[in-house]
N, C-alpha and C positions, 0 to 999 in steps of 0.2 A: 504494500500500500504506500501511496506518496508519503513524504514527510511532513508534519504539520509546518517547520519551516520553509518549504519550497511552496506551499499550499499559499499560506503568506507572504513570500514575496510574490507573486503572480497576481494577489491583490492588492498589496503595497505599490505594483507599481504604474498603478493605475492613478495613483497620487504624484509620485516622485516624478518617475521616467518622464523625459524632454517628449510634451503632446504631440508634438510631429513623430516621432519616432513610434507613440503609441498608435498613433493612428493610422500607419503605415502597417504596425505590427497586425492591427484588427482590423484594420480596414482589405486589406491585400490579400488574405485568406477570405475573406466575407465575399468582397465583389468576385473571386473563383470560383465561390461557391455558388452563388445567386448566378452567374452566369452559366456557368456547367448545369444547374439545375432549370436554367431557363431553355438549354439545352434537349430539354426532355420533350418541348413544346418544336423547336424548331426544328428535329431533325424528322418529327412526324410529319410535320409540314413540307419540308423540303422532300422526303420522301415521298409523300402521298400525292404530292404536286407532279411530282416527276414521274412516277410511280401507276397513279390512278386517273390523275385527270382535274381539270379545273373544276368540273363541278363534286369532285370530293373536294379540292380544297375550299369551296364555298361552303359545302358541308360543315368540313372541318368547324368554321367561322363561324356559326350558328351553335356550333359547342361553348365557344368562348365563355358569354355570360355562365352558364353552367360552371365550367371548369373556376371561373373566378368564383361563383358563390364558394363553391365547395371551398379554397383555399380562405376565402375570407371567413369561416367559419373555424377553420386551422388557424389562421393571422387572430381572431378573437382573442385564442388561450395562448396560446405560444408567443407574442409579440408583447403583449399585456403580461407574460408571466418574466420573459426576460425583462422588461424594465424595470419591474419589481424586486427581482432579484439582483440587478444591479444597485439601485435605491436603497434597499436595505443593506447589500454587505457593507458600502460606502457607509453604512449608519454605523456597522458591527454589529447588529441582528441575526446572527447565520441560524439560527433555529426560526426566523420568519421565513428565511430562504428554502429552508428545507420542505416547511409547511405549504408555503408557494407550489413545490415540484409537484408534494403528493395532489393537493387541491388541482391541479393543471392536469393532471395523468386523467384525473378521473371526471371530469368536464371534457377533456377531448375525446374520450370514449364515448361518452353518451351522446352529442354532438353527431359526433360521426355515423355513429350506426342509425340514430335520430332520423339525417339526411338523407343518408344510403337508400333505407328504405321510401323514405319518401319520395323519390328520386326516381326509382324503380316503379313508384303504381302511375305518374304522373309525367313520364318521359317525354311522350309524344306529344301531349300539351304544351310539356313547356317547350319545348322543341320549336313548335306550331307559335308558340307566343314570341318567342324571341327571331322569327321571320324565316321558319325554313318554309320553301317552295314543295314542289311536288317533286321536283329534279333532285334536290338536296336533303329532303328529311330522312332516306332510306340511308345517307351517309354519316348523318350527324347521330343518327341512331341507334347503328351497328355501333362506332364507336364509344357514343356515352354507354351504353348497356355491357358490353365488354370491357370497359376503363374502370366503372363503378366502382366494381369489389376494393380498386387500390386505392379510391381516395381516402380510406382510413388509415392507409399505409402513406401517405404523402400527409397528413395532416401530424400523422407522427413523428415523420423526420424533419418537416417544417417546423411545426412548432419546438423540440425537441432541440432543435440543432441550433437554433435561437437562443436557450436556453444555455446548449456546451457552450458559447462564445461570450453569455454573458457572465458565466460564471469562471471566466478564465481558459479557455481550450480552444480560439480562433483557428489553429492550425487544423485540429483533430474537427473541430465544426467545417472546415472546407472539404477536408478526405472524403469526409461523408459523401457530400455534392458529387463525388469525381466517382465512388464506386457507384451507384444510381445510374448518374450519366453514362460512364463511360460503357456499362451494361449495356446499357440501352443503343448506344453506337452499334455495336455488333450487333444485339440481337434485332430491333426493328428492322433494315437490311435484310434480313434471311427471313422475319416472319412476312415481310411485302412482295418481295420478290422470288425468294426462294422457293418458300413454301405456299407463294402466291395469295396469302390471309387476306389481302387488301389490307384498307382500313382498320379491321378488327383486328391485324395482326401488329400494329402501330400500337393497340390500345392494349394489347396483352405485354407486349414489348414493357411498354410503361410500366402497366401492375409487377410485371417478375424487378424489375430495377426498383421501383418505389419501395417496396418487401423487402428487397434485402439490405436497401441504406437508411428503414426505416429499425432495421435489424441490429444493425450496427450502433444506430445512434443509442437505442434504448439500451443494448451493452455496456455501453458507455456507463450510465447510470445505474444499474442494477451491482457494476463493479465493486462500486464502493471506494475508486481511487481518484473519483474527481473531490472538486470542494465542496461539493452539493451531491447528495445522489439518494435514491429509493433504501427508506428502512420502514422499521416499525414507525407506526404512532403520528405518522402524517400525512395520511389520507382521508381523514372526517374532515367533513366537508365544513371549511368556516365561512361565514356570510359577508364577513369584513374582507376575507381574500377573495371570493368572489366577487365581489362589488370590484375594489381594487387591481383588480386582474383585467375582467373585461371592461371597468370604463378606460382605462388605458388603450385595453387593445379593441375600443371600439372605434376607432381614430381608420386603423387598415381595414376593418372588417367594412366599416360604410363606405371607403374607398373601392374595394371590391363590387361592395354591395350595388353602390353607384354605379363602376363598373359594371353590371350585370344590367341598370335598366339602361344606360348608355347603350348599351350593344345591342339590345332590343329595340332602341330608338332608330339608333343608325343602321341596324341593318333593313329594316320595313322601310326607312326611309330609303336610303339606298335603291334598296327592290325596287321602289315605286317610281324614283327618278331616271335607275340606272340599269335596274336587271339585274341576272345570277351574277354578274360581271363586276360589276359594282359589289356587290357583298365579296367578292372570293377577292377584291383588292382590299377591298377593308381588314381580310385576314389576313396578308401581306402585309398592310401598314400595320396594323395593329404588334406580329412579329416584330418586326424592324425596330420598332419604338421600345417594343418591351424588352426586346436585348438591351438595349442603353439604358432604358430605366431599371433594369436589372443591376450596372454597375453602378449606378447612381443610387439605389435601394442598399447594395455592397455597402458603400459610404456609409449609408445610414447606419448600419450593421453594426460599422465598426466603431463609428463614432458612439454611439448611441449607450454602452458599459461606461464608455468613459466619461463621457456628460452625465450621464445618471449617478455612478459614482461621485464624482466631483461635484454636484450638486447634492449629493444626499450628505458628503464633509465639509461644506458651506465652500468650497474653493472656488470662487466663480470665473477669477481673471482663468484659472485653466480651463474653465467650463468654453468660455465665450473664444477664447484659442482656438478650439476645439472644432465649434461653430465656423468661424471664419474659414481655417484650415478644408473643411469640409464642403462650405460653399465653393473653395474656386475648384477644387479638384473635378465636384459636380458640373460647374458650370464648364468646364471644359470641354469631360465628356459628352453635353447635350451639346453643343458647339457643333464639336466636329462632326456629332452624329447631323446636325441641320445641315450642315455645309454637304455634305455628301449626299445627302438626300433630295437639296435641293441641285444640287449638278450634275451628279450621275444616277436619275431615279432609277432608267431603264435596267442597268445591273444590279439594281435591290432586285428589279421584279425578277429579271429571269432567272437566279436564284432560285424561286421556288415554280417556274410553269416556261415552258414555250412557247404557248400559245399568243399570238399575235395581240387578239385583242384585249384579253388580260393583261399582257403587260403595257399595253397602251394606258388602258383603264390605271392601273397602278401607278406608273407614274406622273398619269396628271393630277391624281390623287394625293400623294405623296410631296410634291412639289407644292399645293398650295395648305397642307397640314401643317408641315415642318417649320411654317415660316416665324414661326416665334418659341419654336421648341429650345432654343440654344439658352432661354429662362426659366425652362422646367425644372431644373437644377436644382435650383437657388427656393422654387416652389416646395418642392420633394423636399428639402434638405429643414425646410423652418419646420413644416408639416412634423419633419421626424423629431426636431429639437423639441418641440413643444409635448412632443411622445415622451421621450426621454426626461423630462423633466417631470413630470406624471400628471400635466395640466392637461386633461382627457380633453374637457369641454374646447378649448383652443385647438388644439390640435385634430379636434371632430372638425369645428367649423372649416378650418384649412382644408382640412381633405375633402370637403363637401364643396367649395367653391368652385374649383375647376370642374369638377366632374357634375355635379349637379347646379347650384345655384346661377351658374353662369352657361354652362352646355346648353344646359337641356331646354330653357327659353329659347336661346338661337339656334337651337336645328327645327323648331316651329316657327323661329320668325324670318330666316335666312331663306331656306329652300324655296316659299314657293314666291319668292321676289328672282334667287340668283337659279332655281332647279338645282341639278347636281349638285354646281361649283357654291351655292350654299352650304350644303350637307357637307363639304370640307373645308368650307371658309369659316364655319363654328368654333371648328377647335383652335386656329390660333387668336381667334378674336377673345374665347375663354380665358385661353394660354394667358394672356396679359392681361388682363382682369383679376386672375388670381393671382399673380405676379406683386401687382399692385396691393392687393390687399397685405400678402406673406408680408411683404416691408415695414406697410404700417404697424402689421401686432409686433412685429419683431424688434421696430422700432420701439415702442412700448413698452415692451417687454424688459428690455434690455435697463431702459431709463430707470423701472423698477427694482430691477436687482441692482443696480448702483446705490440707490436709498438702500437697500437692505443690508449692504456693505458698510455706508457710510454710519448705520447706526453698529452696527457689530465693530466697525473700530470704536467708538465713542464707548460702546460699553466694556471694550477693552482695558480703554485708557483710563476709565474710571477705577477699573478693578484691581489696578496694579498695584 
């Protein structure tokens, strides 16, 4: 078993160590992770593109909202239990932390089988709500109905692996990501092609990889050799951890959530302006994007132990380090993902289809999406700081701006003035709307915990 000294330094130096160097340490393993695991989603798609045919990839695209509900019900307990547990070891709590882990095991079990089921009597509805055609439900279908059984294996090592990194094991929380993934490389390939599964053979690919890095994580904690891990006596269920779990992690969960009617919006809209054509490039942009915000969510990963920490030790000048550090690195990567997207769309598309007119559709789509994406960043990055700090209610609002408060009125008031080039002129018009807001609270924000400084020295200097 670890030594209680190496145990503590690992969270000593969450305090001490130069915040660049920390955030490098957790963030570098985090964004490999999030990207290998985002991995899971694009190589189905590149495959089944190449593989099946454009209208399984519109298919595909009709899964989306689905596949996000499912994860945002995994983002509830696992993102909401990692900020927790960073929050209190920075307090010295480590018997909250622990109580955290058991409460969180057993909330994501019920959750999960909760949905599974529900999911299963209710398919073809939701299917049918969220904008599949007659061309495309028999594809969206095949694969939700085959993928099912893993989403309690992907809510495991989601939530779960969120947890290794918050309590010290950023390295070991990436491997994770790599054996899932890297599973999933080889076997998808042979269940599409080889063994000809189509579709269904992408979504069994998934379940065998999600299972065994959902295997691994839980290892992890059953060991007994991290700082945190599965014993007796912390599994009854407390109300104060539950409360505190998920209004944290209802911040990602309505992000998804939103997510989910977003895709229902714009794919029926879509349909109606544009055709099967139109939705099967939505799933192309929608890819494209979420790889980057994948590394950009990485960032939050990593930052997010350490801001939590340092704010649970009243340390704020490293908190707010932390913050800035995190901003540019984010805003880079949306940068360069804009710039590319908006110069060379046509080799985003072909990437996943040959098809002529898909990739036309795609990248005129693409091109007028992206144009304010290079501020998502900076969006994404306050959204997580406010997570991190355990200010739910802010960090809700945040994550509800872009995706909701501002979307979803201009895809009903854009379209039927611009037709299509509405229905992709929403998202950057959103984009910098919620841009705008992120600054003001952050501004805000910040002004606050300087008063809160400023009295904490004063009641210093009294005490001396």
């Amino acid at each position: 078993m670890e030594s209680r000294e190496n145990i503590d330094d690992r969270l000593d130096e969450l305090k001490y160590l130069s915040v660049g160097k920390l955030l490098w340490k957790y963030s570098l393993p985090a964004i490999v992770g999030t990207v290998v695991m985002s991995l899971y989603n694009i190589i189905d798609r590149i495959f089944i593109g190449q593989g099946v045919g454009p209208d399984a990839i519109a298919g595909l695209a009709i899964t989306f909202p689905v596949m996000n509900l499912a994860s945002a019900l995994g983002m509830l307990i696992g993102v909401g239990s990692a900020s927790r547990v960073s929050i209190v070891l920075g307090q010295g709590n480590k018997e909250m932390a622990f109580k955290v882990l058991g409460n969180s095991i057993i909330m994501t079990v019920v959750l999960g089988l909760s949905y599974i089921m529900l999911f299963a009597v209710f398919m073809k509805d939701i299917l049918i709500l969220f904008g599949a055609s007659e061309r495309t439900l028999p594809y969206a279908y095949d694969f939700m109905m085959y993928i099912l059984p893993g989403m309690l294996f992907m809510n495991l090592c989601y939530s779960y692996n969120n947890v290794m990194r918050a309590s010290g094991y950023p390295t070991r929380a990436m491997v994770t990501m790599f054996i899932g993934a890297g599973l999933n490389i080889i076997l998808a390939p042979i269940f599409i092609f080889v063994l000809d599964w189509g579709i269904k053979g992408a979504a069994i690919a998934s379940d065998i990889s999600m299972l065994v890095s959902a295997t691994f994580v839980m290892m992890h904690f059953m060991s007994g050799k991290s700082e945190i891990h599965f014993k007796r006596g912390i599994y009854r269920l407390e109300k104060s951890i539950l409360l505190s779990v998920t209004s944290i992690g209802a911040a990602p969960f309505l992000i998804n959530c939103a997510g989910c009617a977003i895709n229902a919006i714009v794919n029926n809209m879509l349909y109606k302006y544009g055709g099967d054509a139109s939705v099967a490039a939505m799933g192309i942009f929608t890819t494209y994007t979420q790889l980057l915000v994948t590394v950009v969510i990485g960032i939050c990963q990593g930052m997010q132990p350490i801001i939590g920490y340092n704010y649970g030790a009243r340390l704020f000048g490293r908190m707010r380090h932390t913050y800035y550090l995190a901003i540019a690195a984010a805003s880079v990567i949306c940068l360069l993902g804009s710039l590319f997207s908006l110069t060379c769309p046509q080799y985003i598309a072909r990437a996943f289809t040959s098809d002529p007119e898909l990739i036309t559709a795609t990248s005129d789509g693409l091109v007028i999406t992206t144009m304010m994406f290079w501020g998502v960043g900076f969006q994404i990055v306050s959204t997580n700081f406010f997570q991190s700090l355990g200010m739910a209610a802010k960090s809700i609002f945040l994550s509800l701006t872009r995706q909701i408060i501002f979307l979803i009125p201009l895809l009903f008031i854009l379209p039927p003035y611009l037709g299509l080039n509405g229905v992709w002129a929403a998202f950057p018009v959103s984009d910098t709307l919620a841009i705008i807001v992120s600054a003001i609270l952050v501004i805000y924000e910040f002004r606050a915990l300087q008063r809160i400084e400023l009295n904490d020295i004063k009641y210093n200097n009294t005490h001396i």
